[in-house]
C-alpha positions as CSV (number, residue, x, y, z in Angstrom):
1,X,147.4,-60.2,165.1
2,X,149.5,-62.7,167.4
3,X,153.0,-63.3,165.9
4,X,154.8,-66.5,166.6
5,X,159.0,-66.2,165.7
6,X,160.0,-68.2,163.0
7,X,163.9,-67.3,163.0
8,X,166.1,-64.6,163.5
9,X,168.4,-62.6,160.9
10,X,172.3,-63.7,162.1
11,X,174.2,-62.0,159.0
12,X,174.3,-61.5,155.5
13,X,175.1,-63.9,153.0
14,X,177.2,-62.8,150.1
15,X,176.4,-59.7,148.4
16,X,173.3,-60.4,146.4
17,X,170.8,-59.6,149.5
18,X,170.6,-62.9,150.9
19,X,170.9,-63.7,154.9
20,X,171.4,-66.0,157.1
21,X,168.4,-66.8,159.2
22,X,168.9,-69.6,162.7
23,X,165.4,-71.1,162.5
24,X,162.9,-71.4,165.3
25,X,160.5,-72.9,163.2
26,X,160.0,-77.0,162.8
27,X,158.8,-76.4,159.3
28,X,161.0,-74.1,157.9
29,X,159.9,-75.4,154.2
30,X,156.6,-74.1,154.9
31,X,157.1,-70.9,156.6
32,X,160.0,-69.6,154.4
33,X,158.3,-70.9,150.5
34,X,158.5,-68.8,147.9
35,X,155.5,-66.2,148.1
36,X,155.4,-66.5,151.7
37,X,154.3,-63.4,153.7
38,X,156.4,-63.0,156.9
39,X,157.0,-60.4,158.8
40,X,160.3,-58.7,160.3
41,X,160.0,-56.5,163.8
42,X,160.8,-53.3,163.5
43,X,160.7,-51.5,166.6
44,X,156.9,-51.8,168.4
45,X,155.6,-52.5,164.6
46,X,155.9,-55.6,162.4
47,X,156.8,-54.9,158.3
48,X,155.6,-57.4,156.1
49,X,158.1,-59.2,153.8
50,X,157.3,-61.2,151.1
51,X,159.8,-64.8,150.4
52,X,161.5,-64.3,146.9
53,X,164.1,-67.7,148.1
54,X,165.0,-70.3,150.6
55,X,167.3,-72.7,151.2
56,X,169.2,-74.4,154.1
57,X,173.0,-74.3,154.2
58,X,174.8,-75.8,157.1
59,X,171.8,-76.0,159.3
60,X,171.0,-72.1,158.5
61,X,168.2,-70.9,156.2
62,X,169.3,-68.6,153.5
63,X,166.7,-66.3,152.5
64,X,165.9,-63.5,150.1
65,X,163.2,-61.2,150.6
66,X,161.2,-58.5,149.4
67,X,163.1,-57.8,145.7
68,X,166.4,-57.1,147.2
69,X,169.0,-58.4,145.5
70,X,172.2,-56.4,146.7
71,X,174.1,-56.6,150.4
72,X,173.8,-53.3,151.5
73,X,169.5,-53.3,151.1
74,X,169.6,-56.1,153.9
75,X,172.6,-54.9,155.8
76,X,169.9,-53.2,158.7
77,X,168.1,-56.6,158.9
78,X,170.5,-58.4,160.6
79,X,170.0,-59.0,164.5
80,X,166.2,-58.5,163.6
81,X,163.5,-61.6,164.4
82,X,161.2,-62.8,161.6
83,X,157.5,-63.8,162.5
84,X,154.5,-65.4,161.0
85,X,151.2,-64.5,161.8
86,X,149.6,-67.1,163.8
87,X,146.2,-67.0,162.4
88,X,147.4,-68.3,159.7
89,X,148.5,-71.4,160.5
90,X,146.9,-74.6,160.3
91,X,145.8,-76.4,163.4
92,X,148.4,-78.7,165.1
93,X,147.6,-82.3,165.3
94,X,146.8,-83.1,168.9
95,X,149.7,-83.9,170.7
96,X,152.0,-81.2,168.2
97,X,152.3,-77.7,170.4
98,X,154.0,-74.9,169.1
99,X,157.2,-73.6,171.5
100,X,155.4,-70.3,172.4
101,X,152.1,-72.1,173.5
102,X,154.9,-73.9,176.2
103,X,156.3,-70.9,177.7
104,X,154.9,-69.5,181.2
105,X,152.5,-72.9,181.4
106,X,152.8,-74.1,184.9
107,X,154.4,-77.3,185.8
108,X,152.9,-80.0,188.3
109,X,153.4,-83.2,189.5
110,X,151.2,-86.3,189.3
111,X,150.1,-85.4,192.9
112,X,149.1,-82.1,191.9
113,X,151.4,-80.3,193.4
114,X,153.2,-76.7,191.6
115,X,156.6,-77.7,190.5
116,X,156.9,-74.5,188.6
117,X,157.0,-72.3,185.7
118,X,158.2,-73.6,182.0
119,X,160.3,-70.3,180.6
120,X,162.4,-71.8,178.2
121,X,162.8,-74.9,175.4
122,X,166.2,-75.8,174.7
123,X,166.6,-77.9,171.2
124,X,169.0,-80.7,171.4
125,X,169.4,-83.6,168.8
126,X,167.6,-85.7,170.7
127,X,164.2,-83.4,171.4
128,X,163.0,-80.8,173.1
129,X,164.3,-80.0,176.4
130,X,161.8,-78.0,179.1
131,X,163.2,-75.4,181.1
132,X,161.4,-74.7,184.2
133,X,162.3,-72.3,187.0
134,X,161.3,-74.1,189.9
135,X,159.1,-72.6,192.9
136,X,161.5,-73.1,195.8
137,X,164.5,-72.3,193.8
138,X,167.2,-73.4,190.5
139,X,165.9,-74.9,187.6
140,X,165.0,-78.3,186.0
141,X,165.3,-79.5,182.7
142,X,162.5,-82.1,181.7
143,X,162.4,-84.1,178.5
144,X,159.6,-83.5,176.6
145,X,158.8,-87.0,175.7
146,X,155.5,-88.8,177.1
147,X,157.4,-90.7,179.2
148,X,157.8,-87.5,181.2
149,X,155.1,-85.4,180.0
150,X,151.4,-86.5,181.5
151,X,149.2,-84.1,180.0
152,X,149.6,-80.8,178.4
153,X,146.5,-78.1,178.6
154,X,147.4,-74.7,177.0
155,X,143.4,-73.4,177.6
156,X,144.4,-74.2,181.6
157,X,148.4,-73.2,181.7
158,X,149.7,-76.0,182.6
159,X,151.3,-79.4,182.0
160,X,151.9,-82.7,184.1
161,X,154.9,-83.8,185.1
162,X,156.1,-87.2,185.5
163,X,158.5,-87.4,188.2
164,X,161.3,-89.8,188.8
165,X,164.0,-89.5,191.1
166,X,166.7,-87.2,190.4
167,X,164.5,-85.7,187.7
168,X,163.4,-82.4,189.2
């Protein structure tokens, strides 16, 4: 199985086994529904959880898991990562990617030429941000908006870059 992070345990909420969970998913509706199997890393293995609740509260999902229903069952939980298994999801529409399919894709420009390596997406209000550690040295941050984005090929590794000046 390929896993794909959804969130990460931050802290408990309350006593009655709920925690807070900082999402890394666009659909956290989906991933965290009631019934839901997920899975929570634990060590080099993965332990499947099963979604008893979920709800946001101030921009964090709450969730309860697995039966628990007191503080101290979910207490070892927190600082953990929670993951779905890939092969389950439904197929993206085409120009949807998922954040993980991004990551170590190589960046050129419109000439062709190797810009770099994407290792990072930074979520801001206004999008998604690409982080790419540049070939000669530093970093650029790219908007990923077509404007900026040519063409994306996850079977290839790699993605088209736009340049303007001051961009790179």
């Amino acid at each position: 199985m390929k896993y794909l992070e959804v969130g990460k345990i931050i802290a408990t909420h309350g006593i009655k086994g709920e925690v807070k969970v900082s999402l890394s998913t666009s659909f956290p509706f989906e991933r965290f529904s009631k019934g839901n199997t997920l899975y929570i890393e634990n060590g080099e293995k993965y332990d499947k959880i099963v979604i008893d609740g979920f709800r946001i509260h101030k921009g964090l999902g709450l969730v309860l898991f697995n039966g628990y229903n007191n503080i101290n069952e979910v207490l070892n939980f927190v600082g953990k990562s929670i993951y779905v298994d890939k092969e389950t999801l439904e197929a993206l529409e085409e120009d949807d990617f998922y954040y993980d399919d991004l990551i170590g894709l190589i960046a050129k420009d419109n000439q062709g030429n190797i810009i770099g390596e994407v290792i990072d997406i930074l979520d801001v209000p206004q999008g998604a941000i690409l982080m790419i550690k540049k070939q000669d040295k530093g970093q650029a941050l790219v908007p990923f908006v077509e404007e900026f984005i040519d063409e994306v090929n996850i079977k290839d590794k790699y993605l088209v870059i736009i340049p303007i000046e001051g961009l790179l």
